[in-house]
mmCIF entry with sequence, helices, sheets and N, C-alpha, C, O atoms, coordinates in Angstrom:
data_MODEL
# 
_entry.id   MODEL 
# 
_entity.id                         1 
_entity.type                       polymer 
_entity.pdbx_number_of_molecules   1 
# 
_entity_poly.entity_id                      1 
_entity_poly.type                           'polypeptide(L)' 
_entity_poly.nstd_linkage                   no 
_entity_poly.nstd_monomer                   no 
_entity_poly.pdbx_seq_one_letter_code       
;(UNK)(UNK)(UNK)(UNK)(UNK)(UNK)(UNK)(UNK)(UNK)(UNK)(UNK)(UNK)(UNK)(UNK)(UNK)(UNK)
(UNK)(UNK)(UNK)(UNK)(UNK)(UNK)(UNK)(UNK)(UNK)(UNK)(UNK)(UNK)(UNK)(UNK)(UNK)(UNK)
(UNK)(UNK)(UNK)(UNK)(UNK)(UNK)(UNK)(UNK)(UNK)(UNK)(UNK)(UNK)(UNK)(UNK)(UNK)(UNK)
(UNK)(UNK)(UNK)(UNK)(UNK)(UNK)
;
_entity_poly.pdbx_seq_one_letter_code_can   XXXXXXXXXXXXXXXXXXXXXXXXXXXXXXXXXXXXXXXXXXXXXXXXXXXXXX 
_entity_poly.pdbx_strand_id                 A 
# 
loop_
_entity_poly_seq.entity_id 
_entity_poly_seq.num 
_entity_poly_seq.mon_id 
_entity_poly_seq.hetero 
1 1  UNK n 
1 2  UNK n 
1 3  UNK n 
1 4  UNK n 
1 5  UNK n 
1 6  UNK n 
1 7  UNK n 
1 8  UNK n 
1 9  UNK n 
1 10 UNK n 
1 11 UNK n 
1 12 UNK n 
1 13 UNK n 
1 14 UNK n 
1 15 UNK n 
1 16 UNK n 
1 17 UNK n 
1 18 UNK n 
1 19 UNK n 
1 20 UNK n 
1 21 UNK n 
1 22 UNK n 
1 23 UNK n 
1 24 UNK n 
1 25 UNK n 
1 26 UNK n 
1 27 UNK n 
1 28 UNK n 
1 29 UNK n 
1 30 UNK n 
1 31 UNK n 
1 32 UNK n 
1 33 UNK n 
1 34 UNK n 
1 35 UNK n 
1 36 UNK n 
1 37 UNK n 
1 38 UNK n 
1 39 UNK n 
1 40 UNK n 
1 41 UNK n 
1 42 UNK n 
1 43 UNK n 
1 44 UNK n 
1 45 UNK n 
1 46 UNK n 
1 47 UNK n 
1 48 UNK n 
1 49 UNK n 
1 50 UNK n 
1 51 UNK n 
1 52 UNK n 
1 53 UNK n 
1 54 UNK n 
# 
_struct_asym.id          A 
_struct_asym.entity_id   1 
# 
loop_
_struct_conf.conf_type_id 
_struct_conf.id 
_struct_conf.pdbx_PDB_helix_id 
_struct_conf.beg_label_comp_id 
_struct_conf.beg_label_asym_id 
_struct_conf.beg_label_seq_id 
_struct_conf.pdbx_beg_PDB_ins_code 
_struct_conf.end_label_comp_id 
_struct_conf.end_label_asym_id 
_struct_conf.end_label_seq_id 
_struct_conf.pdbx_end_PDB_ins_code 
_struct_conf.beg_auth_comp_id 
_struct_conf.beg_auth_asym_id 
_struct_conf.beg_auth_seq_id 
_struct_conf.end_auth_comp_id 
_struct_conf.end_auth_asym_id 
_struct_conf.end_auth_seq_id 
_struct_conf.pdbx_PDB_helix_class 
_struct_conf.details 
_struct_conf.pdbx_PDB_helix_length 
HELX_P HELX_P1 AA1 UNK A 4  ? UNK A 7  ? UNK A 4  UNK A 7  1 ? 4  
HELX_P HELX_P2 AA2 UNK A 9  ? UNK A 25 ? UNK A 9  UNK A 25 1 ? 17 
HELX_P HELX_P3 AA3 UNK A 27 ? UNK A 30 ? UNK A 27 UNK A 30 1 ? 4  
HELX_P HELX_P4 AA4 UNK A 39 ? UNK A 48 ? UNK A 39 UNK A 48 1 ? 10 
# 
_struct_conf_type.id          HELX_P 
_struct_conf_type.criteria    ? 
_struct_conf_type.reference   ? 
# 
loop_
_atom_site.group_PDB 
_atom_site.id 
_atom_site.type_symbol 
_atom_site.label_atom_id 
_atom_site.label_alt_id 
_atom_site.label_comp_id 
_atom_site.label_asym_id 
_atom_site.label_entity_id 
_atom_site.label_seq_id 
_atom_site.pdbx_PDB_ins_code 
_atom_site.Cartn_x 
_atom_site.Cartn_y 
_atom_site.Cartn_z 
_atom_site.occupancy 
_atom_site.B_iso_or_equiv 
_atom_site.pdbx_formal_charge 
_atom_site.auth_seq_id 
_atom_site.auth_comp_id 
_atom_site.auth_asym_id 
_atom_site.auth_atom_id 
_atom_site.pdbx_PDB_model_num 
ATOM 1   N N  . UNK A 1 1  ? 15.097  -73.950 61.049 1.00 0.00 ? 1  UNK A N  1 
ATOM 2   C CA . UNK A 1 1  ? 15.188  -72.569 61.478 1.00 0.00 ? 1  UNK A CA 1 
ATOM 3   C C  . UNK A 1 1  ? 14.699  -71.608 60.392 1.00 0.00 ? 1  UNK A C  1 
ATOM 4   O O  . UNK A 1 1  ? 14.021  -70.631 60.711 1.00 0.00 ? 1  UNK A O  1 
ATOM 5   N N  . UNK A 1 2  ? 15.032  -71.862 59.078 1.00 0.00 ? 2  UNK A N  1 
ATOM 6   C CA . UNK A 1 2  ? 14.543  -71.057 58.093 1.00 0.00 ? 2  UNK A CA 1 
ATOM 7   C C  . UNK A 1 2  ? 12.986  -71.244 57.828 1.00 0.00 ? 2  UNK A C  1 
ATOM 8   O O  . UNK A 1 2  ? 12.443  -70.275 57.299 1.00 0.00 ? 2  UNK A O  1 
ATOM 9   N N  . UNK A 1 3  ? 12.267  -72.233 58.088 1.00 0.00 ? 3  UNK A N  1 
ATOM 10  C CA . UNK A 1 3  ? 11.048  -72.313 58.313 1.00 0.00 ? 3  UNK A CA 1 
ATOM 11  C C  . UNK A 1 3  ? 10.334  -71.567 59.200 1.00 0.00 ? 3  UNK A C  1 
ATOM 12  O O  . UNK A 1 3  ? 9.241   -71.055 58.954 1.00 0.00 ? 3  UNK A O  1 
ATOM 13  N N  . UNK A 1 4  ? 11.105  -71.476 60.527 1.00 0.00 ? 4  UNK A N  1 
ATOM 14  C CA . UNK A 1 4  ? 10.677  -70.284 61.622 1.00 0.00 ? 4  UNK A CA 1 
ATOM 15  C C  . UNK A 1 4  ? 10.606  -69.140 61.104 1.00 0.00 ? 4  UNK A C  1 
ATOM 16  O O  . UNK A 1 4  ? 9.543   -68.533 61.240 1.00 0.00 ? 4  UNK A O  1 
ATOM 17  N N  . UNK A 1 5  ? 11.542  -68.609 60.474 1.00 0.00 ? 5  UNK A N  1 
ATOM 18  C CA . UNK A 1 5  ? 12.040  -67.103 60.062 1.00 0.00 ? 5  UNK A CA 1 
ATOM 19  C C  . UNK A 1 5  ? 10.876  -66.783 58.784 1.00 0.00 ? 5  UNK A C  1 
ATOM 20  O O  . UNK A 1 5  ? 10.686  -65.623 58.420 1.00 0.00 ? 5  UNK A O  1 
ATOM 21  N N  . UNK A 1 6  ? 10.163  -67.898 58.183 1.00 0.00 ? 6  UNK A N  1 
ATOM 22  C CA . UNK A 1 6  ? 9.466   -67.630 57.316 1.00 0.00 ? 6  UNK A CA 1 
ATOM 23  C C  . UNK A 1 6  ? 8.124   -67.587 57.467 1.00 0.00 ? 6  UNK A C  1 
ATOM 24  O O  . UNK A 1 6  ? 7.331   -66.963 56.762 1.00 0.00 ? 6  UNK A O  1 
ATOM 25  N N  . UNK A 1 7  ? 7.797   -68.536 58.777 1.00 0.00 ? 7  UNK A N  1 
ATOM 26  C CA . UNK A 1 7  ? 6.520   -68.178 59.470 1.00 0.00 ? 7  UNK A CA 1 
ATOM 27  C C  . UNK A 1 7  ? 6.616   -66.919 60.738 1.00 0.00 ? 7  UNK A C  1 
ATOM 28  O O  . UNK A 1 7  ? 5.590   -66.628 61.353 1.00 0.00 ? 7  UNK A O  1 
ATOM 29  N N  . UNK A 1 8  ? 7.449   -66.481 60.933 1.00 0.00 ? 8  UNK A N  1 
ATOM 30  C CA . UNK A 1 8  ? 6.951   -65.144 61.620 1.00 0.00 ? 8  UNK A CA 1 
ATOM 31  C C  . UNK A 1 8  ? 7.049   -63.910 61.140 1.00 0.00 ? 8  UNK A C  1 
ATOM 32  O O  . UNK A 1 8  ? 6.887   -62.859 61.759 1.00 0.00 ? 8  UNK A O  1 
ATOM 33  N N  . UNK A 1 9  ? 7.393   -64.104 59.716 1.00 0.00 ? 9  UNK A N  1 
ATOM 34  C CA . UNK A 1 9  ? 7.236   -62.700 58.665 1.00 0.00 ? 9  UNK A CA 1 
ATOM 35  C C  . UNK A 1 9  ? 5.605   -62.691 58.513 1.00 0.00 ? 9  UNK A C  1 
ATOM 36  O O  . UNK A 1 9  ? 5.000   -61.635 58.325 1.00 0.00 ? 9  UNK A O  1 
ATOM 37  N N  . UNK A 1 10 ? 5.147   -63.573 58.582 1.00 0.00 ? 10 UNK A N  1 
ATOM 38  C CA . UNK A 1 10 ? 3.374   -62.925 58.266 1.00 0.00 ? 10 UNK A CA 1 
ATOM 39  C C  . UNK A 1 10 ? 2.916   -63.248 59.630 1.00 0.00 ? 10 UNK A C  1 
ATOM 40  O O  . UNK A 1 10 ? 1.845   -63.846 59.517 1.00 0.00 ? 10 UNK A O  1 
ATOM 41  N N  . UNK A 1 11 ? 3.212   -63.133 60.731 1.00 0.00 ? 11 UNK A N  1 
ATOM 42  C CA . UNK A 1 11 ? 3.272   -62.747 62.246 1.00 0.00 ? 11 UNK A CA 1 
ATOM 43  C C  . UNK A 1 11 ? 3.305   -61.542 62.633 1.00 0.00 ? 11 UNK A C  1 
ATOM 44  O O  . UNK A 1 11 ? 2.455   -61.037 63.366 1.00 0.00 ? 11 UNK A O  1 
ATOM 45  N N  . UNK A 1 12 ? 4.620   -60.779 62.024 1.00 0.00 ? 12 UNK A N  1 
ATOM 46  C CA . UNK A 1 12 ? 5.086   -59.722 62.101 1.00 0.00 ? 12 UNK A CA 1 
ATOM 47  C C  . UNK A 1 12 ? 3.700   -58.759 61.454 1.00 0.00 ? 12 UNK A C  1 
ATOM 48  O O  . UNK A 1 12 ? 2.833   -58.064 61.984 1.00 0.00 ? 12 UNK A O  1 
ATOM 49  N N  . UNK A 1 13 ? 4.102   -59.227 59.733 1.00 0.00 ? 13 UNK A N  1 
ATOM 50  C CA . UNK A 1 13 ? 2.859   -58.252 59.313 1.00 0.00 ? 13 UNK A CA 1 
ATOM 51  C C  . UNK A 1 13 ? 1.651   -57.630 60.014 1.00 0.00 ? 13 UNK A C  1 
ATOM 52  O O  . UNK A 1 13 ? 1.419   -56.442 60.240 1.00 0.00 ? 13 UNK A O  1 
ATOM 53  N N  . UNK A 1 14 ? 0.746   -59.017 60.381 1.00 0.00 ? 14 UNK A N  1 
ATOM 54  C CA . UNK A 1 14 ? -0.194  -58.745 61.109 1.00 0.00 ? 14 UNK A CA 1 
ATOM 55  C C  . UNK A 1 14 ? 0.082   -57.862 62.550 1.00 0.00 ? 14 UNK A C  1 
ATOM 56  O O  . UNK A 1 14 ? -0.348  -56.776 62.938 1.00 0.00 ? 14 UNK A O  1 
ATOM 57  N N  . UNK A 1 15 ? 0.669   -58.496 62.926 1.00 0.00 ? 15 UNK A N  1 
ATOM 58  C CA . UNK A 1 15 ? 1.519   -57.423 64.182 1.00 0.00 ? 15 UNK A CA 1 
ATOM 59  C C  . UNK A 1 15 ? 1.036   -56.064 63.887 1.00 0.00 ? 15 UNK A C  1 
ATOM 60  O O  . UNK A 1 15 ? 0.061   -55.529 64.414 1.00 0.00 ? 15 UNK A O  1 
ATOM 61  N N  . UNK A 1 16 ? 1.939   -55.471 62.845 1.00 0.00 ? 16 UNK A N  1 
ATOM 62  C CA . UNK A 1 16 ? 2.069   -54.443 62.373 1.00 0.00 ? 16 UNK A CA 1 
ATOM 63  C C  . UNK A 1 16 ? 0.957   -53.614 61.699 1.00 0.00 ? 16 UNK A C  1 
ATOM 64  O O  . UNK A 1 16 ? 0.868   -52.388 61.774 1.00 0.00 ? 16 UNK A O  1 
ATOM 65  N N  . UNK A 1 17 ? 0.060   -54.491 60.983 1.00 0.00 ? 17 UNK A N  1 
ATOM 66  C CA . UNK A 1 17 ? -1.014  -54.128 60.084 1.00 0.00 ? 17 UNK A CA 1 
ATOM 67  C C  . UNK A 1 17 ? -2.561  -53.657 61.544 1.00 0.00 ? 17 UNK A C  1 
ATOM 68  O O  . UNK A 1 17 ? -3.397  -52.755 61.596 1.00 0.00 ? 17 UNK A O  1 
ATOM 69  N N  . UNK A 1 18 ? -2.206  -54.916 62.518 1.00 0.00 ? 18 UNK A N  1 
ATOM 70  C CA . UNK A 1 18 ? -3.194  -54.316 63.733 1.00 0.00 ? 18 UNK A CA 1 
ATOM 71  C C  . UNK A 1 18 ? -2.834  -52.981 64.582 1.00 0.00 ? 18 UNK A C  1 
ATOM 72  O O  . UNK A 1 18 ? -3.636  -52.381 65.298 1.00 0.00 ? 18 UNK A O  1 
ATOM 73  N N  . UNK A 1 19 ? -1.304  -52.582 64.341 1.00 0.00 ? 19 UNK A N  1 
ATOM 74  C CA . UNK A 1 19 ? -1.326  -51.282 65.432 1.00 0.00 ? 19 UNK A CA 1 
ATOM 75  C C  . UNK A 1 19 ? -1.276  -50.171 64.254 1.00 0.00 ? 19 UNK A C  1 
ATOM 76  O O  . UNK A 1 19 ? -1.081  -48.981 64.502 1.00 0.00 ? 19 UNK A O  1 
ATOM 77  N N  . UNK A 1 20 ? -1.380  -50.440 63.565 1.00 0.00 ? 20 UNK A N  1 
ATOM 78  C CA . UNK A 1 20 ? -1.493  -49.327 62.369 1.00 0.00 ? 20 UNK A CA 1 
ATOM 79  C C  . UNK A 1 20 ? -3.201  -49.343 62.205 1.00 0.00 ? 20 UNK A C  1 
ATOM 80  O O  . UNK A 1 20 ? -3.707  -48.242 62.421 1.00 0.00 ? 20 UNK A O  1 
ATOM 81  N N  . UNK A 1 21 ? -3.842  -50.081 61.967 1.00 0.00 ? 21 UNK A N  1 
ATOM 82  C CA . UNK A 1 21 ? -5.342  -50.312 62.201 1.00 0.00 ? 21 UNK A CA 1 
ATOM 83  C C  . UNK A 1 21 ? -5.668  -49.120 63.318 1.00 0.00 ? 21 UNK A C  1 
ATOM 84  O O  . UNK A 1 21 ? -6.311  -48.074 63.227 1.00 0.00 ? 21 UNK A O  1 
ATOM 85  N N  . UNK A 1 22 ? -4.996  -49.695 64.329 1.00 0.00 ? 22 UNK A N  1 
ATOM 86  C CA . UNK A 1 22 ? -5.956  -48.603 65.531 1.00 0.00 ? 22 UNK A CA 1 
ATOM 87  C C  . UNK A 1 22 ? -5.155  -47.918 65.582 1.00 0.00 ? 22 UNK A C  1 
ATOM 88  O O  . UNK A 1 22 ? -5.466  -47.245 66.564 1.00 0.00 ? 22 UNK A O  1 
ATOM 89  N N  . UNK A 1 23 ? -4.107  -47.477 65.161 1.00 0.00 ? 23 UNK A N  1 
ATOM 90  C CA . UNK A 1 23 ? -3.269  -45.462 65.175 1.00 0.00 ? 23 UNK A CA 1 
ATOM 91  C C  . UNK A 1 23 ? -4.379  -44.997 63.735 1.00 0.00 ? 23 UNK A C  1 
ATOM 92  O O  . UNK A 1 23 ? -4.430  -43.773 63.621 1.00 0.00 ? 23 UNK A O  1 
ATOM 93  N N  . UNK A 1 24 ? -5.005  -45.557 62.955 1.00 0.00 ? 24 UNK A N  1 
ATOM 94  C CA . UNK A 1 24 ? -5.329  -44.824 61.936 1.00 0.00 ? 24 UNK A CA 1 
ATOM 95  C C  . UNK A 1 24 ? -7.046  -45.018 62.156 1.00 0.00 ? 24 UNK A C  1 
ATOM 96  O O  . UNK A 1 24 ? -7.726  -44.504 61.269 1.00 0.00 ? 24 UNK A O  1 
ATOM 97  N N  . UNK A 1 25 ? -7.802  -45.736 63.297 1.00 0.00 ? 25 UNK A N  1 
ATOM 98  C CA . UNK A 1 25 ? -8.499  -45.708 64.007 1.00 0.00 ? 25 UNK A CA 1 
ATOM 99  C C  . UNK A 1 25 ? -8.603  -44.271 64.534 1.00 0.00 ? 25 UNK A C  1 
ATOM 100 O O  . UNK A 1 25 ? -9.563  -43.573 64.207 1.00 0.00 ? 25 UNK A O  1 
ATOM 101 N N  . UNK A 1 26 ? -7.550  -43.774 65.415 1.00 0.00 ? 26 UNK A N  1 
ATOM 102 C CA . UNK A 1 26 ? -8.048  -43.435 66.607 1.00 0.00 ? 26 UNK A CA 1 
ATOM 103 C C  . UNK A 1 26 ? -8.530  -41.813 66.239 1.00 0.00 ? 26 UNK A C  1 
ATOM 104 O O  . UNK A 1 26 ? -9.208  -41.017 66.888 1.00 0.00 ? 26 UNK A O  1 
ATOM 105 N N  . UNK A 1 27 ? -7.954  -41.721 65.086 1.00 0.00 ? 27 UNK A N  1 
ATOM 106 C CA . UNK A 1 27 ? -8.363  -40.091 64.630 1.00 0.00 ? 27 UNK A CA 1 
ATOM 107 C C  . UNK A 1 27 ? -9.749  -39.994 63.858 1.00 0.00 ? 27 UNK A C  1 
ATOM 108 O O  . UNK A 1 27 ? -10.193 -38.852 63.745 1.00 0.00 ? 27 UNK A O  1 
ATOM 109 N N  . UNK A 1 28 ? -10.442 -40.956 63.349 1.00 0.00 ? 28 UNK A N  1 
ATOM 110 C CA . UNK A 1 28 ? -11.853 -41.147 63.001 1.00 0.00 ? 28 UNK A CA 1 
ATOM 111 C C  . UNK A 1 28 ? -12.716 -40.996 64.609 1.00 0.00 ? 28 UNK A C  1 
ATOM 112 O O  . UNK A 1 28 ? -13.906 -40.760 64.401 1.00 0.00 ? 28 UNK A O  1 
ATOM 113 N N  . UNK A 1 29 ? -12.435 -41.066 65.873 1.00 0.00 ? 29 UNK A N  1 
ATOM 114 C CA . UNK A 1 29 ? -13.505 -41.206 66.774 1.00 0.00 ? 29 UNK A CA 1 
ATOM 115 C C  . UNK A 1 29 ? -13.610 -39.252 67.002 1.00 0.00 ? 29 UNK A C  1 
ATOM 116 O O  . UNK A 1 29 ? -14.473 -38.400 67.214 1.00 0.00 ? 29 UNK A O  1 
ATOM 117 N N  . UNK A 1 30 ? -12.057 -39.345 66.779 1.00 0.00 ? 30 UNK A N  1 
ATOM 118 C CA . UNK A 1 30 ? -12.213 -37.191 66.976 1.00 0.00 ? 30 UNK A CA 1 
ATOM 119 C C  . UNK A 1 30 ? -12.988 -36.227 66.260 1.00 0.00 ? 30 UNK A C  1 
ATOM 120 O O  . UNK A 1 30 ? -13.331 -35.171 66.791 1.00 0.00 ? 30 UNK A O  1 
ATOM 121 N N  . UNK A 1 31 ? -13.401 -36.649 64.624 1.00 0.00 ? 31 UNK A N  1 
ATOM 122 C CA . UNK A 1 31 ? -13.730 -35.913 63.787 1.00 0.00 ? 31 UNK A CA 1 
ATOM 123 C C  . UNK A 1 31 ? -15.465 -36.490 63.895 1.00 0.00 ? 31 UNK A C  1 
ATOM 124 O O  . UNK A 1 31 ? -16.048 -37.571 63.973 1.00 0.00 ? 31 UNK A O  1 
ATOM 125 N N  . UNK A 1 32 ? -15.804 -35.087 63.843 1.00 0.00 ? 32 UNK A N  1 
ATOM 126 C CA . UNK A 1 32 ? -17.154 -35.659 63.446 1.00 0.00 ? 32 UNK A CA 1 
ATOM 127 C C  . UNK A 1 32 ? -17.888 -35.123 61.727 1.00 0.00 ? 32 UNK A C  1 
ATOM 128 O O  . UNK A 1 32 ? -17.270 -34.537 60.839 1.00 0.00 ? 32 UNK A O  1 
ATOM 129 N N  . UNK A 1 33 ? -19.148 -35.502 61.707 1.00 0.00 ? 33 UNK A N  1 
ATOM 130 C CA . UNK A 1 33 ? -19.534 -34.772 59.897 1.00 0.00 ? 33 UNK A CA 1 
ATOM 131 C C  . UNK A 1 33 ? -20.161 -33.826 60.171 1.00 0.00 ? 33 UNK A C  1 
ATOM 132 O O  . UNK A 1 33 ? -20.735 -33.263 59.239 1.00 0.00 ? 33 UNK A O  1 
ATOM 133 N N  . UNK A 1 34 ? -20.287 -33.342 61.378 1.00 0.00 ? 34 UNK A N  1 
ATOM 134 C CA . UNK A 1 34 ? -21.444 -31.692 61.391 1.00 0.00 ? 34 UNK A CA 1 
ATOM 135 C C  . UNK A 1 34 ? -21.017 -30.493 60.785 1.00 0.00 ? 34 UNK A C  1 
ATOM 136 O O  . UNK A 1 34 ? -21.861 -29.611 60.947 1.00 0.00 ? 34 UNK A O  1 
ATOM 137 N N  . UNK A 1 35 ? -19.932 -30.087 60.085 1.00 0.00 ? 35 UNK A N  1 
ATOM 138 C CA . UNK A 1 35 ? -19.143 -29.519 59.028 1.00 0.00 ? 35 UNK A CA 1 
ATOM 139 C C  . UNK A 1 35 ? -19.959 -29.847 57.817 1.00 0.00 ? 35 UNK A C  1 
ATOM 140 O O  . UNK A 1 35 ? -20.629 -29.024 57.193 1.00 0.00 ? 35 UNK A O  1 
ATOM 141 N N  . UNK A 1 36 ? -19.844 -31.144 57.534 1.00 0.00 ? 36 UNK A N  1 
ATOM 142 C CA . UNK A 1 36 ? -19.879 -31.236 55.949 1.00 0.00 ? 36 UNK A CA 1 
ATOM 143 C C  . UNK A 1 36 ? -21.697 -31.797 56.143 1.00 0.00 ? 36 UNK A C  1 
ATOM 144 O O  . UNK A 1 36 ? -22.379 -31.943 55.129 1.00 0.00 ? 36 UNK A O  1 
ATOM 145 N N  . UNK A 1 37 ? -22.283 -32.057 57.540 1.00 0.00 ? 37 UNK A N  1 
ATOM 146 C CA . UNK A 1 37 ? -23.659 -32.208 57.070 1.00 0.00 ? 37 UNK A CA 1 
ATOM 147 C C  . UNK A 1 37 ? -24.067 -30.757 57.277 1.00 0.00 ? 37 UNK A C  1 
ATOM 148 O O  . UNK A 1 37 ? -25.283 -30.915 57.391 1.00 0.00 ? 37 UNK A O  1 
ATOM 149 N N  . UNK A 1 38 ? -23.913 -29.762 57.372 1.00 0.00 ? 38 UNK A N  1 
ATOM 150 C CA . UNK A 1 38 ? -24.192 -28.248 57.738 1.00 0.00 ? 38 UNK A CA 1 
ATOM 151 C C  . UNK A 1 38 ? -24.342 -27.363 56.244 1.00 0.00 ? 38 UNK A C  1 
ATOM 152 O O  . UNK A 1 38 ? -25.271 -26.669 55.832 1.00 0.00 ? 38 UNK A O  1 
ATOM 153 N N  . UNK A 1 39 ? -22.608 -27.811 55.446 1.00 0.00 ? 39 UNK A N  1 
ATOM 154 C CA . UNK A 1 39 ? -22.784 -27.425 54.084 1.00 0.00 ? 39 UNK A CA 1 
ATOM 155 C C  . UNK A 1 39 ? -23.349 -28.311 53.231 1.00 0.00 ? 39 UNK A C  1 
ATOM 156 O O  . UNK A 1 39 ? -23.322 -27.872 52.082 1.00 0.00 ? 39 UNK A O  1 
ATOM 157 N N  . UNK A 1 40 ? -23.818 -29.310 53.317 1.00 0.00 ? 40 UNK A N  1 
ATOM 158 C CA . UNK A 1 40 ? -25.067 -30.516 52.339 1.00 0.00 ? 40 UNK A CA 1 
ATOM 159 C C  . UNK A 1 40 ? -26.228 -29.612 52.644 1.00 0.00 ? 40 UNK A C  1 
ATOM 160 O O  . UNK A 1 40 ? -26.855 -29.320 51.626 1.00 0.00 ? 40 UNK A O  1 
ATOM 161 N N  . UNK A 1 41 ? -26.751 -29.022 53.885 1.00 0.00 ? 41 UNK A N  1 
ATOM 162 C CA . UNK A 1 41 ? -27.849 -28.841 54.411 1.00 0.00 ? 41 UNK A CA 1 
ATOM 163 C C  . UNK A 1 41 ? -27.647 -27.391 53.088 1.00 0.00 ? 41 UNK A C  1 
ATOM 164 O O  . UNK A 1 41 ? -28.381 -27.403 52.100 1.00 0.00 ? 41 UNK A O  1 
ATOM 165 N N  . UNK A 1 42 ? -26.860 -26.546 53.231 1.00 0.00 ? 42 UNK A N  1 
ATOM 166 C CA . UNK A 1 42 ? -26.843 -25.341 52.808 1.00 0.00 ? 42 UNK A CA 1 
ATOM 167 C C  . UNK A 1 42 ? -27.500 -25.475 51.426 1.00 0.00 ? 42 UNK A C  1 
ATOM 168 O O  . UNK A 1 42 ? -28.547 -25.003 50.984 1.00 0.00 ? 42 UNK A O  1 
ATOM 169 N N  . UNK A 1 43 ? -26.114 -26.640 50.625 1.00 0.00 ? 43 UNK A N  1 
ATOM 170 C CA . UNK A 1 43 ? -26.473 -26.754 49.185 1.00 0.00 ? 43 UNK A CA 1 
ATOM 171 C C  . UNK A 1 43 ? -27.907 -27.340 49.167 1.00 0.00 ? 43 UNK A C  1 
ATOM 172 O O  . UNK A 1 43 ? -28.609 -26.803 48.311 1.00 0.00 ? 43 UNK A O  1 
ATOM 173 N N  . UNK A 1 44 ? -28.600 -28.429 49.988 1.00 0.00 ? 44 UNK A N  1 
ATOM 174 C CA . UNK A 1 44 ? -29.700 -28.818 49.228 1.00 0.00 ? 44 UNK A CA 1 
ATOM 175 C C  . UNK A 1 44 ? -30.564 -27.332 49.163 1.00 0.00 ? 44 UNK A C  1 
ATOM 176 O O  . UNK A 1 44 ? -31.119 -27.064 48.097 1.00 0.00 ? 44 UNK A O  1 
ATOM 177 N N  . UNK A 1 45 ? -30.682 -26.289 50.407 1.00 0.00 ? 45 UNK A N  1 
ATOM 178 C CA . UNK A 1 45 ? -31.423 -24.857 50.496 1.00 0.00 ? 45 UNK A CA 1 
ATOM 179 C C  . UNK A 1 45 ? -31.397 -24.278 49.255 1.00 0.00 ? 45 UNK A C  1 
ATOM 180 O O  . UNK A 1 45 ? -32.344 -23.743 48.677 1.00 0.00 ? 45 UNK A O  1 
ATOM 181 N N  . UNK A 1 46 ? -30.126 -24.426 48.824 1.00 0.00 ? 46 UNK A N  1 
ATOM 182 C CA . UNK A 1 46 ? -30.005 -23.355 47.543 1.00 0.00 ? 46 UNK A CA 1 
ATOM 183 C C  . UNK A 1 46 ? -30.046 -24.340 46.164 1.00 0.00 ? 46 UNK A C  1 
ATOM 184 O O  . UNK A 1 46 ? -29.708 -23.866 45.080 1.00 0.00 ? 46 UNK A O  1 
ATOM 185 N N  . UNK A 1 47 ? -30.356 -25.335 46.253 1.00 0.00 ? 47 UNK A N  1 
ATOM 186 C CA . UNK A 1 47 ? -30.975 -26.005 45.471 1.00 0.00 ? 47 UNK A CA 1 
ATOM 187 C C  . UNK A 1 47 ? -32.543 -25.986 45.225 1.00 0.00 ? 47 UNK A C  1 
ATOM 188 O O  . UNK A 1 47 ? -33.085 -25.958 44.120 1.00 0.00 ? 47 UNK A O  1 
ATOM 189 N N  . UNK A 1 48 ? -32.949 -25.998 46.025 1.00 0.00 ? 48 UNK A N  1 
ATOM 190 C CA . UNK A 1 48 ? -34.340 -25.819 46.603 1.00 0.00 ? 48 UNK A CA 1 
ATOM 191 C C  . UNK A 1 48 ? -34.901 -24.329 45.988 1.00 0.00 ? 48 UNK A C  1 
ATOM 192 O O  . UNK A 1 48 ? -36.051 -24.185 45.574 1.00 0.00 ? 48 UNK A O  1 
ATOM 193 N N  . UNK A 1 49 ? -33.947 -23.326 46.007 1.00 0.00 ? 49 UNK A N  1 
ATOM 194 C CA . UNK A 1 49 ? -34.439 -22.326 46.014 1.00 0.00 ? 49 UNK A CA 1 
ATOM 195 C C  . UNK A 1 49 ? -34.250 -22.037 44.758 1.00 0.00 ? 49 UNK A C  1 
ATOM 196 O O  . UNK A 1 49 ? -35.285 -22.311 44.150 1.00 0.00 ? 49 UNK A O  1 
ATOM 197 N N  . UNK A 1 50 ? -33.285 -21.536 43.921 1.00 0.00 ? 50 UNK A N  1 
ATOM 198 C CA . UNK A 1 50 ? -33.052 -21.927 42.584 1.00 0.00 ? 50 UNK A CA 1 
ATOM 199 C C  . UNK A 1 50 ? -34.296 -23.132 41.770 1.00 0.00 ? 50 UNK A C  1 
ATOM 200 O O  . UNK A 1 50 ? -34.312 -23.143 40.539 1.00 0.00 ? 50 UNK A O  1 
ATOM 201 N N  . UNK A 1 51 ? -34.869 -23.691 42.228 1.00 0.00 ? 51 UNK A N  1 
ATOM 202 C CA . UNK A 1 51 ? -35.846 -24.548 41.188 1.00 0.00 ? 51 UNK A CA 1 
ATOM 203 C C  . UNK A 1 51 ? -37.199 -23.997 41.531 1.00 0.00 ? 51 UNK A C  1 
ATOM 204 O O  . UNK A 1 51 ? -38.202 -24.334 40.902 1.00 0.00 ? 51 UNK A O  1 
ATOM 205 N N  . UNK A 1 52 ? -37.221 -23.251 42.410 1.00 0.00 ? 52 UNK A N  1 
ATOM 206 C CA . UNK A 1 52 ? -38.518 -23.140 42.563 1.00 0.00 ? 52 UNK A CA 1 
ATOM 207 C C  . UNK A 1 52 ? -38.752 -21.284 42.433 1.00 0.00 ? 52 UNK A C  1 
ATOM 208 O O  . UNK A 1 52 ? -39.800 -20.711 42.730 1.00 0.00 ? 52 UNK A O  1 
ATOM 209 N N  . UNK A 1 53 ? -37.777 -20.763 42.037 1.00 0.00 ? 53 UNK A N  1 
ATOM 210 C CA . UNK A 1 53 ? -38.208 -19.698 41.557 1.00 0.00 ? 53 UNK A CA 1 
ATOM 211 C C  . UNK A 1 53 ? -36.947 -19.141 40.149 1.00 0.00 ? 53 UNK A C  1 
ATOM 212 O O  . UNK A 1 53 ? -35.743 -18.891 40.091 1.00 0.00 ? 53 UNK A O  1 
ATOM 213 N N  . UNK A 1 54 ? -38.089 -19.162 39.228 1.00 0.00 ? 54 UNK A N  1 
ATOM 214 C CA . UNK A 1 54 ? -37.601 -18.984 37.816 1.00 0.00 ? 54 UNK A CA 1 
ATOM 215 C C  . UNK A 1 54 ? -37.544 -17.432 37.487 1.00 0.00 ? 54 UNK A C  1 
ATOM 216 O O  . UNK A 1 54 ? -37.170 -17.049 36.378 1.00 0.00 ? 54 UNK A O  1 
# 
């Protein structure tokens, strides 16, 4: 019996480690990067612009 109890503790884990997987999944499909590719776009502009006029 103590053999049982010791093979379904890393049963459990996994259990646990897969519904935590997809609850911490499911908020990556909501967000997208058009925020942060919008301000990359900005900085490379003003990068751009700054080197090319001194």
């Amino acid at each position: 019996m103590a053999a049982l109890a010791w093979l379904l503790i890393p049963l459990v884990a996994a259990i646990a480690a897969g519904l935590w997987g997809s609850w911490a999944n499911r908020t990556r499909r909501a967000r997208s990067d058009g925020p942060e590719l919008d301000g990359y776009a900005r900085f490379r502009e003003a990068m751009e612009k700054s080197r090319t006029s001194p």
